[in-house]
N, C-alpha and C positions, 0 to 999 in steps of 0.2 A: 700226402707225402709220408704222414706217420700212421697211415691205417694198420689198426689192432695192435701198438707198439706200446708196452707199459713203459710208462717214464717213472722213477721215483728220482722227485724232485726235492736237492738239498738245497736250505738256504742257511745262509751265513749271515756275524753280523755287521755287514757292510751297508750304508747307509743306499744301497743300491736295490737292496730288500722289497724298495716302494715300489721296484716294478715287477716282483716277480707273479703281482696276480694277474696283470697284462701277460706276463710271459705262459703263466700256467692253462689261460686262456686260449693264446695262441698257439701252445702245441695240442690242447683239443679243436682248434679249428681244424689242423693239419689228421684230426682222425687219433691222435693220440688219448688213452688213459694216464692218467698224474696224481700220484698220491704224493705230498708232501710230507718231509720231514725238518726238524729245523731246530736251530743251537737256543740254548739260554739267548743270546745276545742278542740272534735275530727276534725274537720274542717282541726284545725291547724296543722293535724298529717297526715291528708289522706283527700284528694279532693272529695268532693260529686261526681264527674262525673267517679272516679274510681270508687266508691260504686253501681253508675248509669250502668256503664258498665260490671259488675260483675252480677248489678240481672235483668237487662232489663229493669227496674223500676224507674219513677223520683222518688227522693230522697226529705225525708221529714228533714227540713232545720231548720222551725220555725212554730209554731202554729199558723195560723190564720185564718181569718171569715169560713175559707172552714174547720175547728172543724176537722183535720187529725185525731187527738189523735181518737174523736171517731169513725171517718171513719174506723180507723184500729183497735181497741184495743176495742171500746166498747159495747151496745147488739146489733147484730146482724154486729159486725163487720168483715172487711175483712178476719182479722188474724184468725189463728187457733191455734198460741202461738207467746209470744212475750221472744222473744231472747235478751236479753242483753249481748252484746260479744264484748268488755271487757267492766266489770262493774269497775271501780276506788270505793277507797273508801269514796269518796265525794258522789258518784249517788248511793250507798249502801246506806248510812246513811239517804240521804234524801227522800229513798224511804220510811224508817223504819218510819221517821219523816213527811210521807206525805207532803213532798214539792214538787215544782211542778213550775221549775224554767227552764227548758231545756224539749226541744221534748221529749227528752226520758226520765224523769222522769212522766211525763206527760200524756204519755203513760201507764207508769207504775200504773200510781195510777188509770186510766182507767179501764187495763184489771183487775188489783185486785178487783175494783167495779164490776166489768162485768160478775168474773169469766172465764176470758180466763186464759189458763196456762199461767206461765212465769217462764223462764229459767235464770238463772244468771251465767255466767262464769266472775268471780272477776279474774283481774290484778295489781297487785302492789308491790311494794316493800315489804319484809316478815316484817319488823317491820312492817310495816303499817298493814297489816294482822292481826297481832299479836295484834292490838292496842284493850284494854278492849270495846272500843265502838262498832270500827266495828267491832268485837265479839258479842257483844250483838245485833246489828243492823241484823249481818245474822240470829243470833238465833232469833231477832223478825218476820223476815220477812218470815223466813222458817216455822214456827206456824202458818202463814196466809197462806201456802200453796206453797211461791216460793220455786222451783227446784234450787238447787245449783251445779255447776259442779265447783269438787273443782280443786286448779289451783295444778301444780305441782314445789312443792320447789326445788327450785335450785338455787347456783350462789345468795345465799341471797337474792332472788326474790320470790314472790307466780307469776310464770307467768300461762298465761292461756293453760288451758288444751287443748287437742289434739283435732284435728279437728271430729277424730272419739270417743273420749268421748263425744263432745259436740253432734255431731248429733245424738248419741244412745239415748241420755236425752230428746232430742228434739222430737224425737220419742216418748220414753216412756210417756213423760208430753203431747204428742197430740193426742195420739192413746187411744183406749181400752184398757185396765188392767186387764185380764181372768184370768193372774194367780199374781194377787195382793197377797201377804200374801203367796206364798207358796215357798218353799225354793228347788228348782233345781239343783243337782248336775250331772255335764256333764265332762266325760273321754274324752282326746282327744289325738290323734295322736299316734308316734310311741313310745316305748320303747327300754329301749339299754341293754344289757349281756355285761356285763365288761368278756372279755378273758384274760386279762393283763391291767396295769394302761394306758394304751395307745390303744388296740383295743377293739373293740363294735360287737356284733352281734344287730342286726336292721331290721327293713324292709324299705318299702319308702312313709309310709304314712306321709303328707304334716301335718295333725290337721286342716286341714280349714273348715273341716265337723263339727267336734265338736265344733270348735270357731264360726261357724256360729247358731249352734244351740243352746251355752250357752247366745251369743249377743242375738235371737230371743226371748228367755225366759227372759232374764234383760227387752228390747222395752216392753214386755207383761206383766211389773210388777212385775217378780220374783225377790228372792236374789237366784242370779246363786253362785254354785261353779265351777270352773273350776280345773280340776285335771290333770294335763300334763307337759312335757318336755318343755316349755316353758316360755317365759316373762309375768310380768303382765301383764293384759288385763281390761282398763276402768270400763268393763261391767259385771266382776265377782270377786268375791274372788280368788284368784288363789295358786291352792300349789302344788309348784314344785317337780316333781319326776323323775326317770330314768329308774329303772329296773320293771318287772313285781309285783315285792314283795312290792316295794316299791310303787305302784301305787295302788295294794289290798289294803296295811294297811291303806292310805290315802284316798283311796274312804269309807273303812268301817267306818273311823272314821267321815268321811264329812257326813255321810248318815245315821248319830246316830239320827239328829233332820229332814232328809230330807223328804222331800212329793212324788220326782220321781227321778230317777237316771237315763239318757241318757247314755250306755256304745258306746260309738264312739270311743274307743280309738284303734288301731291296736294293742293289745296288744298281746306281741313276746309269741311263743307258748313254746317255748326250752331256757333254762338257761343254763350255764355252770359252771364249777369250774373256778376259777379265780385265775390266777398266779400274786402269789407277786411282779416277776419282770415281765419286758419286754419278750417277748419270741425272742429271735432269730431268725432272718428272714433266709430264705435257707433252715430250714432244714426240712424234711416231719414230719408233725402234725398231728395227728387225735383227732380231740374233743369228749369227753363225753358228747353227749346232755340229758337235763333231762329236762321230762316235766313240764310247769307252773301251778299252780292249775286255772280253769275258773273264772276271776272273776263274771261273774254275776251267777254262782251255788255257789260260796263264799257268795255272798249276800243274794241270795235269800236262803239261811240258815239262815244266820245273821237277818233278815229284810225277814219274810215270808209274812208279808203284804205291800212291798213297790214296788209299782208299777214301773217296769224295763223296758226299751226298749231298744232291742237288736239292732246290725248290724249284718250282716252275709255279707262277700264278698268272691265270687268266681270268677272263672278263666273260667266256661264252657261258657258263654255267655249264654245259655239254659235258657229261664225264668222260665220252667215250671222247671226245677231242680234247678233252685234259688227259686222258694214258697215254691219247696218240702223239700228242707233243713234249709230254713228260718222257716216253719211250726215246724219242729223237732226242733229247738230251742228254738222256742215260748211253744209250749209240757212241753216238759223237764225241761224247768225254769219257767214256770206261768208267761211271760212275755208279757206286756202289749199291745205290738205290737213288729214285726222285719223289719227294714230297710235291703232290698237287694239289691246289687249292686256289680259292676263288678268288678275287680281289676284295668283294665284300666284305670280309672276312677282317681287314686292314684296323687294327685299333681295337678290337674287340678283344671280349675275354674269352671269346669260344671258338670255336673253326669245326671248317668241315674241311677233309684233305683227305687224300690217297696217297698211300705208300706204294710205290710203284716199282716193281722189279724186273728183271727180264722175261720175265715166267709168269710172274702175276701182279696183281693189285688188291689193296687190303683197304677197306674206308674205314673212318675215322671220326665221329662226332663226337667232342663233348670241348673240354676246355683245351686252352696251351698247356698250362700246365700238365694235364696228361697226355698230350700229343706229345712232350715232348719226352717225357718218360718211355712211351713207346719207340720214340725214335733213339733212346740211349739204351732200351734195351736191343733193337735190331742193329745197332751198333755194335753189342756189345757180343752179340749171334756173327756178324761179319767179320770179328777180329777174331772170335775163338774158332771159327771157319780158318781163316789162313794158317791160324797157330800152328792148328792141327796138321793143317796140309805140311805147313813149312817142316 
C-alpha cells in the first residue's frame, strides 16, 4: 500500500508514544521508508534508539545547522508525508499558532509551507479533546489541508487510532486521488438464513475480498461504503447486515447517491422460513428452500445507470467456463466489468481471478489485497470513461 512512499514520522509527548515502534514497523510492512523525528517530551516516553531501531533511520532529536526540518519536510524534500503519531494537544495548537518550538512542530510548519501532505493522529485525554481551542485549532489546521485520523473514544480518552486507520490515511494523503469526490459502495462477504433463533444457513466466504476493495477505493480518494456482516472498518462507512434481504435493502438505499457499486459479497442464494423456537435436534427435518432475488438485477432496475461490478465464482476450475459465465452476467445486468474466480480461493489471503470485460479478460494472481487495488483502479478507468463521455 505504501511502496516507495517516505514517511517522516513525528512523535509527541503523549503517553501513546509506546506504540509508535509497532506503528513505524507497520508502515514498512506496507512498503513504506520512516525516518523519525521527536519532541523533548516524547524522549521522556520512548528512547530515540527504539524509534532508531524500528525505522533503520537516525532519529531527528533537535534542529540544527544541518536545517533536518527542511531536509525532510521542505521543497524538494525527503518526505513524501509527514505523519504526526501521536499529536498531544499542545503540538495541535501550536501548529494552528505557527510556532515552532520542538523538531516536530517545525517540521510542521515546513511541510505546510512546502506543501507536503500531513497526517495528524491526536492523543489525549477526551476533556482535552473536547477543549473549545483544540477544536478550533483542528478545524484551522484542517482548512489548510492537514489529514486527521480521528482517535478513538474510550475509557474517557481520545486515544490514538489503529495502526490500520492510520496507514490507510497515510496512503490516501500520499498517493493519487482518481476517484476523489465519488462515492463507492462495496458488498462483502457472506450472509446468514436464520432456521431457528440459534441456526444459520451460510456459506464460507471470509469478506477479505470486498474489505480489501472498499480500503483500495478509501487510499484512491473515495467515500467508501461498506455493506457486510461485520465490525466497523477505518476506511468506510459501514452498515451492518445478515440476511440476503437485509443486505438488498441496504445496498439500494447506500446506492441512492452512489457513483459505482462493487457486489463482492457471497450473497446466499436460498432463504428459509424461520422457526420461532429452537428446532429440536434428533429428529429428521427437511427445509423449504426458497430462492433470493439477485442483487445486482435488483439494482440495475433500481439504478439503470450505475455502473456495477460483478463477481462470479465457480467450482469448474475451467477458465474458459469462468469468462463464459462471467460474460453471461456482464450481458444480463449491463455490468461494468465481472471479477471470476474459483471458490477455493474462499478464506485465503491470496486468489487467482479474471477481470472480465466485454472485449477481454485480464488474470490476476497474487493477494486481495492487490486484486483489490486493481479493481479500484479499473474503477477509477470506468468513471473517468463516462466523465469524459458525459
Amino acid at each position: 500500500m505504501l511502496e516507495g512512499v517516505n514517511v517522516a514520522l513525528g512523535i509527541t509527548g503523549s503517553i501513546a508514544a509506546v506504540k509508535t515502534v509497532e506503528l513505524a514497523h507497520e508502515l514498512r510492512r506496507q512498503g513504506a521508508a520512516v525516518r523519525g523525528v521527536m519532541t523533548d517530551s516524547a524522549q521522556g516516553i520512548i528512547h530515540p534508539w527504539a524509534v532508531e531501531f524500528a525505522t533503520e533511520n537516525e532519529v531527528v532529536t533537535e534542529i540544527t545547522g544541518g536545517v533536518e526540518h527542511v531536509d525532510l519536510c521542505g521543497y524538494d524534500g525527503w518526505a513524501d508525508v509527514f505523519l504526526i503519531a501521536p499529536a498531544t494537544a499542545n503540538t495541535v495548537g501550536k501548529i494552528a499558532g505557527a510556532v515552532d518550538d520542538t523538531p516536530v512542530t517545525t517540521c510542521a510548519t515546513t511541510a505546510l509551507g512546502a506543501d507536503t501532505p500531513v497526517v495528524v493522529a491526536p492523543a489525549m485525554h477526551e476533556p482535552m479533546y473536547d477543549h473549545p481551542g483544540v477544536l478550533e485549532a483542528i478545524d484551522t489546521v484542517s482548512e489548510w489541508g492537514i489529514n486527521f485520523v480521528d482517535p478513538r473514544i474510550e475509557e474517557g480518552k481520545a486515544k490514538i487510532a489503529s495502526e490500520e486507520a492510520i496507514v490507510c490515511d497515510v496512503a490516501r494523503a500520499a498517493g493519487d486521488r482518481p476517484l476523489e469526490g465519488e462515492h463507492i459502495v462495496v458488498t462483502s462477504g457472506a450472509t446468514s438464513e436464520s432456521i431457528d433463533p440459534v441456526r444459520v444457513i451460510t456459506n464460507r466466504s471470509s469478506g477479505k475480498m470486498g474489505r480489501a476493495v472498499a480500503k483500495a477505493c478509501y487510499v484512491r480518494g473515495a467515500d467508501a461504503t461498506l455493506v457486510h456482516d461485520g465490525p466497523d472498518v477505518p476506511y468506510a462507512e459501514t452498515r451492518r447486515v445478515e440476511s440476503a434481504s437485509e443486505m438488498l435493502a441496504a445496498t439500494r438505499d447506500a446506492c441512492s447517491d452512489a457513483d459505482a457499486l462493487v457486489s463482492a459479497a457471497a450473497i446466499g442464494d436460498y432463504t428459509v422460513e424461520e422457526s420461532d423456537e429452537k428446532i429440536r435436534s434428533g429428529q429428521e427435518l427437511t427445509l423449504e428452500l426458497e430462492p433470493t432475488p439477485k442483487l445486482i438485477d435488483e439494482l440495475r432496475t433500481a439504478y439503470p445507470d450505475l455502473p456495477i461490478v460483478g463477481f462470479k465464482t465457480e467450482t469448474s476450475g475451467d477458465e474458459a467456463a469462468m469468462i463464459e459465465q462471467a460474460r453471461k452476467t456482464l450481458e444480463r445486468a449491463g455490468l461494468a466489468f465481472v471479477v471470476a474466480n474459483d471458490a477455493s480461493v474462499m478464506g485465503s489471503e491470496t486468489t487467482r481471478a479474471l477481470l472480465v470485460h466485454a472485449d477481454d479478460a485480464a488474470r490476476y494472481e497474487g493477494t486481495k489485497t492487490g486484486l483489490g487495488s486493481e479493481i479500484a483502479d479499473s474503477i477509477a478507468a470506468v468513471l473517468g470513461v463516462e466523465s469524459a463521455d458525459g
